[in-house]
Every structure is written in C-alpha cells, then in structure tokens.
Biopython code that builds the backbone (N, CA, C, O; Angstrom):
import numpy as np
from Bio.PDB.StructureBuilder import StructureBuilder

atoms = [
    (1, "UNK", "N", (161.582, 87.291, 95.522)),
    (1, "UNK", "CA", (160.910, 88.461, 96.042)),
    (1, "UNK", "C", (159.852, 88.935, 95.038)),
    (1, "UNK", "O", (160.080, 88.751, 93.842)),
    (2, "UNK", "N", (158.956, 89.403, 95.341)),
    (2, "UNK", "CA", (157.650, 90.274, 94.693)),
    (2, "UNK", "C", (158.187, 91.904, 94.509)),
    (2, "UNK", "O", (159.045, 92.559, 95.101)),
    (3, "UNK", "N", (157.261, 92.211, 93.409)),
    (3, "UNK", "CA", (157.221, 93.679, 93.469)),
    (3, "UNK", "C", (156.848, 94.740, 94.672)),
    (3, "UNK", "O", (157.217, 95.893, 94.895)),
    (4, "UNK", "N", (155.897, 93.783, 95.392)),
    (4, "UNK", "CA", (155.774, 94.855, 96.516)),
    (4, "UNK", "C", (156.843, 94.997, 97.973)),
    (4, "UNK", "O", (156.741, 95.854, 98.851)),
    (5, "UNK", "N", (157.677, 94.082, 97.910)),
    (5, "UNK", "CA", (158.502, 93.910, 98.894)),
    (5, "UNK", "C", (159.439, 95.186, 99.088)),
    (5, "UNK", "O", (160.348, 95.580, 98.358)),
    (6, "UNK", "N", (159.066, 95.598, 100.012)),
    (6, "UNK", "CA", (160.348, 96.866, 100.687)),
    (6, "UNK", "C", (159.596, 97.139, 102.357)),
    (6, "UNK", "O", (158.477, 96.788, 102.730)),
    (7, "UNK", "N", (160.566, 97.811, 103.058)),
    (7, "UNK", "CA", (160.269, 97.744, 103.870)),
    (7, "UNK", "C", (159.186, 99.061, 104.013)),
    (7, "UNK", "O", (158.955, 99.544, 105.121)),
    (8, "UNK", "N", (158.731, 99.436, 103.124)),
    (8, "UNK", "CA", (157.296, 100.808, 103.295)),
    (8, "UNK", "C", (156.257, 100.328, 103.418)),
    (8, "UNK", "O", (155.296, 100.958, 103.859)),
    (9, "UNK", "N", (156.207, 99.074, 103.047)),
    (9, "UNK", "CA", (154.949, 97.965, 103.011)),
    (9, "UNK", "C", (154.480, 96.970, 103.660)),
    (9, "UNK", "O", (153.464, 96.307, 103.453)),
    (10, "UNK", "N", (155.876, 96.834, 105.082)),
    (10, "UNK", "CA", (156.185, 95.961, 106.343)),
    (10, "UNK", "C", (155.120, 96.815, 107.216)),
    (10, "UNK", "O", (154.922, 98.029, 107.192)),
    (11, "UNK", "N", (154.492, 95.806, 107.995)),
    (11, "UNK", "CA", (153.597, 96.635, 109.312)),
    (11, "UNK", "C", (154.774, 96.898, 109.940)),
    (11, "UNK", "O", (154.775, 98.106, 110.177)),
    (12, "UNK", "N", (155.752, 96.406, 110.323)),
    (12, "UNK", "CA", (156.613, 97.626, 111.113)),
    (12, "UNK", "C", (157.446, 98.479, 110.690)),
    (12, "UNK", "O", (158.423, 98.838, 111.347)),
    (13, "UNK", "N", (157.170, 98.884, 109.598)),
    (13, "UNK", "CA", (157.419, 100.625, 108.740)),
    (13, "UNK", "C", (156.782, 101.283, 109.967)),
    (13, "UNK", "O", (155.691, 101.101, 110.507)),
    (14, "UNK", "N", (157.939, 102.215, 110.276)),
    (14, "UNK", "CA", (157.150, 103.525, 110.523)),
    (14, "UNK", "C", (158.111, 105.146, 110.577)),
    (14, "UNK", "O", (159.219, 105.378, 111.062)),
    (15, "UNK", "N", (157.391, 105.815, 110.051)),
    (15, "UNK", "CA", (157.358, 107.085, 109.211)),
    (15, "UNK", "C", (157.749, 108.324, 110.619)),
    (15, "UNK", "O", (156.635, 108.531, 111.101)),
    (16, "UNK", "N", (158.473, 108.922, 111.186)),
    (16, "UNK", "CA", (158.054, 110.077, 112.229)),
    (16, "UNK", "C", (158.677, 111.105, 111.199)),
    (16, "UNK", "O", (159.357, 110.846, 110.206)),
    (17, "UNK", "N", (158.364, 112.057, 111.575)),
    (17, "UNK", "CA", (158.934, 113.682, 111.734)),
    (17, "UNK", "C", (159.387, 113.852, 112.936)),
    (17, "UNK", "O", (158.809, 113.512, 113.968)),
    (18, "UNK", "N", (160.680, 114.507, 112.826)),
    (18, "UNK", "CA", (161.363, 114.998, 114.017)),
    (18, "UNK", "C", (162.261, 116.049, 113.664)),
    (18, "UNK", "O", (162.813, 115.938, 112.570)),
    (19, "UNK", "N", (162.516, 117.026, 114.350)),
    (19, "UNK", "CA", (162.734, 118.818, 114.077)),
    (19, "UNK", "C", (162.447, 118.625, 112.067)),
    (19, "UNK", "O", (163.324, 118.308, 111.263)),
    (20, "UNK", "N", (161.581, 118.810, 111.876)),
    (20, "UNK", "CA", (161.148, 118.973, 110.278)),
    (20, "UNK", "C", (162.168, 117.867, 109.076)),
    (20, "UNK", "O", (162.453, 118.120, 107.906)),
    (21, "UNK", "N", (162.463, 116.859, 109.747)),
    (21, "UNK", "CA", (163.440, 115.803, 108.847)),
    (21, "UNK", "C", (162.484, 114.662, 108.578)),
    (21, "UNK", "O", (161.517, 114.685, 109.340)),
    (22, "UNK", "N", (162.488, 113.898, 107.904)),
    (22, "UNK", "CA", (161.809, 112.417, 108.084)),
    (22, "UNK", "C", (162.557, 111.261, 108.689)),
    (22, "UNK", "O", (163.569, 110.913, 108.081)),
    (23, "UNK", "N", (162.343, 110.827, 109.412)),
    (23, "UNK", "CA", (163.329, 109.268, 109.661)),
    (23, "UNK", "C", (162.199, 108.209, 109.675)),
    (23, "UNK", "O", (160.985, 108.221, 109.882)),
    (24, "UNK", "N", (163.184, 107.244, 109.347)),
    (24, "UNK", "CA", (162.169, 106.024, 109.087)),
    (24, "UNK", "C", (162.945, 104.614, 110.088)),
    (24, "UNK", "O", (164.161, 104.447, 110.178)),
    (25, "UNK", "N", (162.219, 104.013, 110.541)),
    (25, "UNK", "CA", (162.452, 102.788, 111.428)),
    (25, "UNK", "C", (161.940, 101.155, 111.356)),
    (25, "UNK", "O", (160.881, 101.116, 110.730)),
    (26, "UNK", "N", (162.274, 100.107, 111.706)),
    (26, "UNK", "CA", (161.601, 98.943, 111.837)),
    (26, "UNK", "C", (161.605, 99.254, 113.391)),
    (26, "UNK", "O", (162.527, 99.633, 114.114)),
    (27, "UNK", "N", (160.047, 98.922, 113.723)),
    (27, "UNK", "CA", (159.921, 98.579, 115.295)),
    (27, "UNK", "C", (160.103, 97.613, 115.689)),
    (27, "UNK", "O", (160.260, 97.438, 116.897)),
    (28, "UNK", "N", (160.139, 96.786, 114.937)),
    (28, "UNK", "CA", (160.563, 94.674, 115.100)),
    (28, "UNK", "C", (161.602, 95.013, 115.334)),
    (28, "UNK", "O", (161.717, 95.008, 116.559)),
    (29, "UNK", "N", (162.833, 95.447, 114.688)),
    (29, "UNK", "CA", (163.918, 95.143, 114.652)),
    (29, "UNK", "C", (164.621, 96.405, 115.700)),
    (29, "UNK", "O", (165.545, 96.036, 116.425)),
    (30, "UNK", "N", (164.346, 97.324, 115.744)),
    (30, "UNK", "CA", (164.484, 98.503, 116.388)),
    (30, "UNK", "C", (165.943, 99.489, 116.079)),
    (30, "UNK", "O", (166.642, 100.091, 116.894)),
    (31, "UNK", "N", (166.101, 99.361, 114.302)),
    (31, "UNK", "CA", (166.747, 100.490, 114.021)),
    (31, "UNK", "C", (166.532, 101.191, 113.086)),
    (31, "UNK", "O", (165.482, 100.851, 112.541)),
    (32, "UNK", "N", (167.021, 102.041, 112.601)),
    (32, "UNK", "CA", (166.968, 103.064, 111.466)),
    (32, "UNK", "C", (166.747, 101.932, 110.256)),
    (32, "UNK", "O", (167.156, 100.775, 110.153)),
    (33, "UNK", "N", (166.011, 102.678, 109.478)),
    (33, "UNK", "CA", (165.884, 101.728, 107.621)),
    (33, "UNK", "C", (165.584, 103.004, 106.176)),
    (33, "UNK", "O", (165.403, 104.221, 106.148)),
    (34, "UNK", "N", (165.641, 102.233, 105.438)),
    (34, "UNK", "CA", (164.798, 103.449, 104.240)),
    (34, "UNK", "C", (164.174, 102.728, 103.599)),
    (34, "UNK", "O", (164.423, 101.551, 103.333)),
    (35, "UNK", "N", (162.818, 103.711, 103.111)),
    (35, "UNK", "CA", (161.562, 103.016, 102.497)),
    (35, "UNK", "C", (162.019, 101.591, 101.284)),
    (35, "UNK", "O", (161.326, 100.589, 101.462)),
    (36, "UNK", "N", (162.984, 101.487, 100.250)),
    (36, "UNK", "CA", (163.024, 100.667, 99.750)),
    (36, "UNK", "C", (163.932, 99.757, 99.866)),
    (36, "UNK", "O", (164.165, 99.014, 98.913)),
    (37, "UNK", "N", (164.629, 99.641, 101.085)),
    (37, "UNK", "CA", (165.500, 98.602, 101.970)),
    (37, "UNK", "C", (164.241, 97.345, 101.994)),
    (37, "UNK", "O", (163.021, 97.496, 101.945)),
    (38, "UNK", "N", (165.109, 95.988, 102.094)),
    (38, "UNK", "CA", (164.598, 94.429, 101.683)),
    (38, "UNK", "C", (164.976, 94.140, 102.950)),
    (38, "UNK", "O", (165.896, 94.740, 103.507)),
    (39, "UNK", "N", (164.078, 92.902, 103.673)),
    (39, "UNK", "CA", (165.060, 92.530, 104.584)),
    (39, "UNK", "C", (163.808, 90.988, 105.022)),
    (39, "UNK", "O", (162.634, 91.285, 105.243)),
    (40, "UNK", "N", (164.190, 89.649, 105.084)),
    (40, "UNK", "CA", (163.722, 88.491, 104.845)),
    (40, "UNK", "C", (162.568, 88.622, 106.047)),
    (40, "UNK", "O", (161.448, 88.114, 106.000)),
    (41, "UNK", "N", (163.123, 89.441, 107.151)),
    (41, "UNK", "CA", (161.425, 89.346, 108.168)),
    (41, "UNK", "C", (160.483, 90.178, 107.379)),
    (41, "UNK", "O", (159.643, 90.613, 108.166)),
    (42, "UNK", "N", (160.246, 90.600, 106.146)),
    (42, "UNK", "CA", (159.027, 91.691, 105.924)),
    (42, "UNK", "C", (157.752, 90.811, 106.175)),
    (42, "UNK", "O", (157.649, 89.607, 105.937)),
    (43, "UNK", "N", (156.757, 91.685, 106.725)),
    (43, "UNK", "CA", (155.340, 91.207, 106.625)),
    (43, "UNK", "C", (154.559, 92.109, 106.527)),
    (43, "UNK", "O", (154.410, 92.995, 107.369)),
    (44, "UNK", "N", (153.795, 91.970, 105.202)),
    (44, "UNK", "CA", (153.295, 92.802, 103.974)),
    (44, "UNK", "C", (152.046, 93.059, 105.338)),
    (44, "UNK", "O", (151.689, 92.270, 106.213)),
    (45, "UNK", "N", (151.514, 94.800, 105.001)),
    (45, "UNK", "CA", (150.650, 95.254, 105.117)),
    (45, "UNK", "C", (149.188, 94.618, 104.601)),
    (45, "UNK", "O", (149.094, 93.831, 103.659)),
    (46, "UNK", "N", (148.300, 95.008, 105.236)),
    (46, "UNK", "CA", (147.323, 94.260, 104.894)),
    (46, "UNK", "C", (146.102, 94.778, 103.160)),
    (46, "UNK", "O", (145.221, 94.226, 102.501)),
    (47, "UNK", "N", (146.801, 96.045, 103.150)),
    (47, "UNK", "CA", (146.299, 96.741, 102.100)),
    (47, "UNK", "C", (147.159, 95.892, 100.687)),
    (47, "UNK", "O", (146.727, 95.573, 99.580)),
    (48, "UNK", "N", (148.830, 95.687, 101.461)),
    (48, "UNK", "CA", (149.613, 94.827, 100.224)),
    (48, "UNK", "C", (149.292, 93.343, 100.079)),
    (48, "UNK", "O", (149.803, 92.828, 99.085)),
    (49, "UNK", "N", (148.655, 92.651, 100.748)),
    (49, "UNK", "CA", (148.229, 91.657, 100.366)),
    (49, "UNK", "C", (147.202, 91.251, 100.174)),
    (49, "UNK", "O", (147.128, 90.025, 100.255)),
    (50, "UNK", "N", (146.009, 91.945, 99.860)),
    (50, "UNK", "CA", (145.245, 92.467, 99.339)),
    (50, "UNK", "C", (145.558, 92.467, 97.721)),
    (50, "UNK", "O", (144.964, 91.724, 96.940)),
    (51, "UNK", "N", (146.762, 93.579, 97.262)),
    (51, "UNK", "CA", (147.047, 94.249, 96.405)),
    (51, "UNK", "C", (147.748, 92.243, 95.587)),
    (51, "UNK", "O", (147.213, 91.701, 94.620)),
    (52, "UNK", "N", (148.750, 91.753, 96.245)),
    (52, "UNK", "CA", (149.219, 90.782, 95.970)),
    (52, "UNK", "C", (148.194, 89.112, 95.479)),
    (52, "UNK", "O", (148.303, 88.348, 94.520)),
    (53, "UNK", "N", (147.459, 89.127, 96.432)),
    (53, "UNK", "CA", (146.588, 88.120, 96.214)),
    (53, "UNK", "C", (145.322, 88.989, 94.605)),
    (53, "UNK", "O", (144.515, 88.315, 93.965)),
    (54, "UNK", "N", (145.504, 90.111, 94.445)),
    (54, "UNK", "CA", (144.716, 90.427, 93.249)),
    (54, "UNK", "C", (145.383, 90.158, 92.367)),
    (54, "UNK", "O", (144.747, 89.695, 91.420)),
    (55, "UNK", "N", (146.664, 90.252, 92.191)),
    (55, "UNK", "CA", (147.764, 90.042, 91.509)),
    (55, "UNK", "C", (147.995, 88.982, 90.843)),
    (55, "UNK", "O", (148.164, 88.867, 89.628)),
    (56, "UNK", "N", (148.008, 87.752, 92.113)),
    (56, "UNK", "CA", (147.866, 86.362, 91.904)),
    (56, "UNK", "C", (146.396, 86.175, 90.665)),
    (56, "UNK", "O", (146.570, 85.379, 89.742)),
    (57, "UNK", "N", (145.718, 86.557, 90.706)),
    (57, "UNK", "CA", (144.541, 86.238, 90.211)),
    (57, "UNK", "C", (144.526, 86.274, 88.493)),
    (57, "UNK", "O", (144.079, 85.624, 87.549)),
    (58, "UNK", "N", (145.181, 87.266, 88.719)),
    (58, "UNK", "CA", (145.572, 87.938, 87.070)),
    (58, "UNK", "C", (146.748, 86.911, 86.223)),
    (58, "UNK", "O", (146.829, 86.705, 85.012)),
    (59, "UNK", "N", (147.624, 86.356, 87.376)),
    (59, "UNK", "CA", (148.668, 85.515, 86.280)),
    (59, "UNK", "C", (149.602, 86.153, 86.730)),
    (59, "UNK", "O", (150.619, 85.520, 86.443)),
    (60, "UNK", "N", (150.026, 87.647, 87.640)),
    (60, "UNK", "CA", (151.264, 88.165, 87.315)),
    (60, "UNK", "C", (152.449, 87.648, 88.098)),
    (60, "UNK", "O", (153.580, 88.069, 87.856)),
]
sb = StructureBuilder()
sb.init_structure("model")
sb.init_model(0)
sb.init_chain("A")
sb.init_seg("    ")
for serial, (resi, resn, name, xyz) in enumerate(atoms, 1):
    if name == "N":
        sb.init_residue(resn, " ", resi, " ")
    sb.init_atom(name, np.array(xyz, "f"), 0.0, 1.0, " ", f" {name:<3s}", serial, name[0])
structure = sb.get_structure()
C-alpha cells in the first residue's frame, strides 16, 4: 500500500451531513466506512494520482 491509500481518496468516498452529524459511505460498495478505512477496491482520486505519479518522480 502507498501513503495515500484510505478510503477519503477513493472516487467513491462520499462525505453527507445529515441532522448536523457527518457520515461517510462507499457508493461502490454501498455501506457505511471512515475516512482512513483500507479496502483492496480503492481507486485513487484523480487529484491523488496526480499527487502519486509526482511522487514517483522524486524516488519516494
């Protein structure tokens, strides 16, 4: 696994408010998660691989 791997960084992260709480979800998978939960379907945002392939460049 990489440093950027969690599921906050999966395109199917997603974030609601509901009566003033936060909950967080996979829409792929279609249940409850939390931002730094792992799980082998992630597929990095496009801003994180971006961030990753700069990464690569450097050696890290």
């Amino acid at each position: 696994m990489n440093r950027y791997h969690c599921c906050a960084t999966c395109v199917h992260f997603v974030a609601d408010r509901k009566d003033g709480k936060m909950s967080y979800y996979c829409k792929r998978l279609g249940y409850e998660t939390k931002t730094h939960y792992q799980f082998k379907c992630w597929t990095p945002k496009e801003k994180i691989r971006r961030l990753m392939k700069k990464d690569e460049g450097k050696g890290t």
